[in-house]
C-alpha positions in Angstrom: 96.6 88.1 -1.4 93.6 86.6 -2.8 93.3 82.8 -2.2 91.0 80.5 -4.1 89.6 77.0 -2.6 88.4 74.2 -4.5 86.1 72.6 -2.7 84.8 68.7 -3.7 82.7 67.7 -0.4 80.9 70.1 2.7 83.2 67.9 5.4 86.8 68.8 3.3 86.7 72.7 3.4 89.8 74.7 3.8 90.0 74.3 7.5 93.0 76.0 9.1 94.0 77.4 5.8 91.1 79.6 6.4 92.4 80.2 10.1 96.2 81.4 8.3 93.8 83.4 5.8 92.2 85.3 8.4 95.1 86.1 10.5 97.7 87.2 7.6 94.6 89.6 6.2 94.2 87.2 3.2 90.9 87.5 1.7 89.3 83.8 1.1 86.7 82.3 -1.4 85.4 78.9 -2.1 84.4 77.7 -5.7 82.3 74.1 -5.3 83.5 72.3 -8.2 80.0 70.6 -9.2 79.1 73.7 -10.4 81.7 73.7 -12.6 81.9 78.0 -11.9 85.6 79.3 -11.0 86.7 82.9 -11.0 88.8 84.3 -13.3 92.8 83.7 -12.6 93.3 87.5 -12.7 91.8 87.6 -9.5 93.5 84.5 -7.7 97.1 84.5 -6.1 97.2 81.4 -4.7 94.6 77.9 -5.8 93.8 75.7 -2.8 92.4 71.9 -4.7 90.9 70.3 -1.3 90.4 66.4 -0.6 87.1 64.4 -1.7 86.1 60.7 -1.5 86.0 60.8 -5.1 88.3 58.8 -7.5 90.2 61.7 -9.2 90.9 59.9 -12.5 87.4 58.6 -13.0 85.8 61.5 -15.1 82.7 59.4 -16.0 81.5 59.4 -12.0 82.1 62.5 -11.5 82.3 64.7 -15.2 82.7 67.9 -13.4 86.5 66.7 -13.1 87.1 67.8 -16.9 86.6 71.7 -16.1 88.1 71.1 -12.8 91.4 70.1 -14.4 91.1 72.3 -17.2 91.2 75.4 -14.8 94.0 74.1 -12.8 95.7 73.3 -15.8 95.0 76.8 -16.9 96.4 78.5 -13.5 99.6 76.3 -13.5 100.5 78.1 -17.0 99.3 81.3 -16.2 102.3 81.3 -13.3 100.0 80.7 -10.3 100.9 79.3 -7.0 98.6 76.3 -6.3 98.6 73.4 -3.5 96.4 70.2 -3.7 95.9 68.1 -0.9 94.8 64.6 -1.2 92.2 64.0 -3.9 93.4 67.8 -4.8 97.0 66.2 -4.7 96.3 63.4 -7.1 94.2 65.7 -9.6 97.2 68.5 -9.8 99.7 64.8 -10.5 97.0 63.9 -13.7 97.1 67.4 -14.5 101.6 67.6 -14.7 101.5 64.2 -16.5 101.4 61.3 -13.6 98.6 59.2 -12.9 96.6 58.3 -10.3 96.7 54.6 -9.2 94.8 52.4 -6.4 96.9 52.3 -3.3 97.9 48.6 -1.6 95.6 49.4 1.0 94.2 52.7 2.8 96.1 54.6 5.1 94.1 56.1 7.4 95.7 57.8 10.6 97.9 59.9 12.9 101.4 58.5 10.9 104.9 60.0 10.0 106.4 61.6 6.6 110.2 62.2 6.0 111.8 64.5 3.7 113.8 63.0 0.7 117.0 64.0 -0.5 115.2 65.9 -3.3 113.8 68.1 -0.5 117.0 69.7 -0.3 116.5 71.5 -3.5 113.1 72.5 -2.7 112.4 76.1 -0.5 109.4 75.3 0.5 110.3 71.8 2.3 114.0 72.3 2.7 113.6 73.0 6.7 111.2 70.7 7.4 111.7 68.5 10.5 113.4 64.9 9.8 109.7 63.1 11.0 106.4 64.5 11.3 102.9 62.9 12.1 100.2 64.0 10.1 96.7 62.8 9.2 96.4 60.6 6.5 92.7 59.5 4.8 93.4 58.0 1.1 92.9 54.9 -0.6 94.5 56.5 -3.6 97.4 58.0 -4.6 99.7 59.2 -7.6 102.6 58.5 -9.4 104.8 61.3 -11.2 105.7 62.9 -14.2 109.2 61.3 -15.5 111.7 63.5 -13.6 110.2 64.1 -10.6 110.5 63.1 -7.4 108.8 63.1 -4.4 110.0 65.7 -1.5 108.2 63.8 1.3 107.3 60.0 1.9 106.1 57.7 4.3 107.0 53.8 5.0 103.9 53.2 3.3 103.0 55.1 0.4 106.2 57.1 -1.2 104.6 60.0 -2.8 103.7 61.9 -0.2 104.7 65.1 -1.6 105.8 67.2 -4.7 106.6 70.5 -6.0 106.9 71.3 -9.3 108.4 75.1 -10.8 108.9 76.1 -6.9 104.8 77.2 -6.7 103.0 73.9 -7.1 102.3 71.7 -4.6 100.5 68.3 -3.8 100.5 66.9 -0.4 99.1 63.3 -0.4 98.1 63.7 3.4 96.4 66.0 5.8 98.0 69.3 8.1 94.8 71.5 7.3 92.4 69.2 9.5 91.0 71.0 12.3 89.1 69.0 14.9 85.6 70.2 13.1 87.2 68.5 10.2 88.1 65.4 11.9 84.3 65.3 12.8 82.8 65.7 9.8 84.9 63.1 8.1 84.4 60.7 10.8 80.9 61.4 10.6 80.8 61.0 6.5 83.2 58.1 6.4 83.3 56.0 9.4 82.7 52.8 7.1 86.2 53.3 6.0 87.4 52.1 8.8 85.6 48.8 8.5 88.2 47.3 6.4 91.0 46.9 8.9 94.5 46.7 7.9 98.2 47.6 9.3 97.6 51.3 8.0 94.0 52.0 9.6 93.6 53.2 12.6 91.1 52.4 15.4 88.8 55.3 14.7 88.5 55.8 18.7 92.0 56.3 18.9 92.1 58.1 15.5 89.7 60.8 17.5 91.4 60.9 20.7 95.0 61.7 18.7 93.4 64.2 17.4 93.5 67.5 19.0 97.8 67.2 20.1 98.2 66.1 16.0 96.6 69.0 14.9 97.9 71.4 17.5 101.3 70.0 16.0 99.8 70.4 12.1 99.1 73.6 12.5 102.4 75.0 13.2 103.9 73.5 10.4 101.0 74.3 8.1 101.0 78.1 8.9 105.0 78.0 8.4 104.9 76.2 5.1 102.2 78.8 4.1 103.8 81.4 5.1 106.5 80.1 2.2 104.1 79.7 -0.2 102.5 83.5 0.7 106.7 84.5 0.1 106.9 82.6 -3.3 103.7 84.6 -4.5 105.2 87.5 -3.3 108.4 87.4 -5.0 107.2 86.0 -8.0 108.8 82.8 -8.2 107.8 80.3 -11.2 105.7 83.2 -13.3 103.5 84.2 -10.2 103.2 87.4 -10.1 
């Protein structure tokens, strides 16, 4: 299987994705979407859309967004399984027919998710565990198409999660960090802690969490993809 990453920002690559990649035999590459150059869909099983500080509805700041979301467009008709996770979460919503809207406040932090009722219908999520802490880093966040419903939320922000034709995915929050990852952003971003608030963390305690959270994201990350790596393999939703 040949998986594709969307990459928006250096300190929001693919992370342990690349670690499951490596270790299933999955051959990896990494398309940097100000260039605007992504491979043909022939050769990609499965589209990875990563996080960026970016807004992902504002194409005027950043106009490479157009090809950006005409490609994903593209590979959710062509059949293709694809997962966004934060910003790549909110760009794959615009894409189905939600919008993205400005959160309440950030969330930033080691906090829980819970599966819905609609997780029950969904494969991919229907096994999850009734409360998991992930990261979280988004100031953003999406609402969806008519008809949908989220398969994970949070007390804070409901849509934490969606699938859409059993292959698409959006995850609002983080289990990809690894603690290279957790550097870089802290290193990028550390102003965003500035702001306070009941759903930002102390960034010291943020960085201390960091290493048991991820040991625990990781499990569940290389489970769920091992679903998704299933779905591509037996076709489901077009893929082939």
């Amino acid at each position: 299987m040949h998986i594709e990453v969307i990459q928006h920002v250096p300190f929001e690559g693919p992370a342990l994705i690349g670690e499951w990649a490596a270790e299933c035999g999955h051959s990896i590459s990494i398309s940097q979407s100000i260039t605007e150059e992504y491979p043909p869909l022939s050769e990609v099983d499965l589209l990875v859309v990563m996080g960026g500080p970016m807004d992902a509805d504002d194409d005027d700041a950043s106009p490479w967004l157009v090809a950006e979301k005409r490609y994903i467009a593209d590979a959710i008709a062509a059949g293709k399984a694809v997962l966004g996770i934060c910003l790549g979460a909110q760009i794959i919503a615009e894409v189905l027919g939600g919008r993205v809207v400005r959160g309440e406040a950030r969330e930033i932090g080691w906090f829980s998710v819970m599966p819905t009722a609609a997780s029950l219908g969904e494969t991919l999520f229907s096994r999850w565990p009734d409360e998991v802490v992930v990261g979280h880093w988004h100031g953003d966040t999406f609402e969806l198409p008519l008809g949908m419903e989220p398969v994970l939320s949070s007390e804070f922000t409901r849509n934490q999660a969606f699938v859409y034709d059993g292959r698409v995915v959006g995850l609002q929050f983080h289990i990809e960090w690894d603690e290279a990852t957790v550097d870089g952003l802290l290193d990028a971003c550390i102003t965003d802690f500035s702001d306070g608030g009941e759903w930002v963390a102390d960034s010291g305690e943020f960085l201390e969490a960091a290493p048991a959270h991820i040991a625990e994201c990781r499990e569940l990350l290389f489970e769920f993809l091992d679903g998704l790596e299933g779905a591509v393999e037996r076709g489901e939703g077009g893929v082939r």
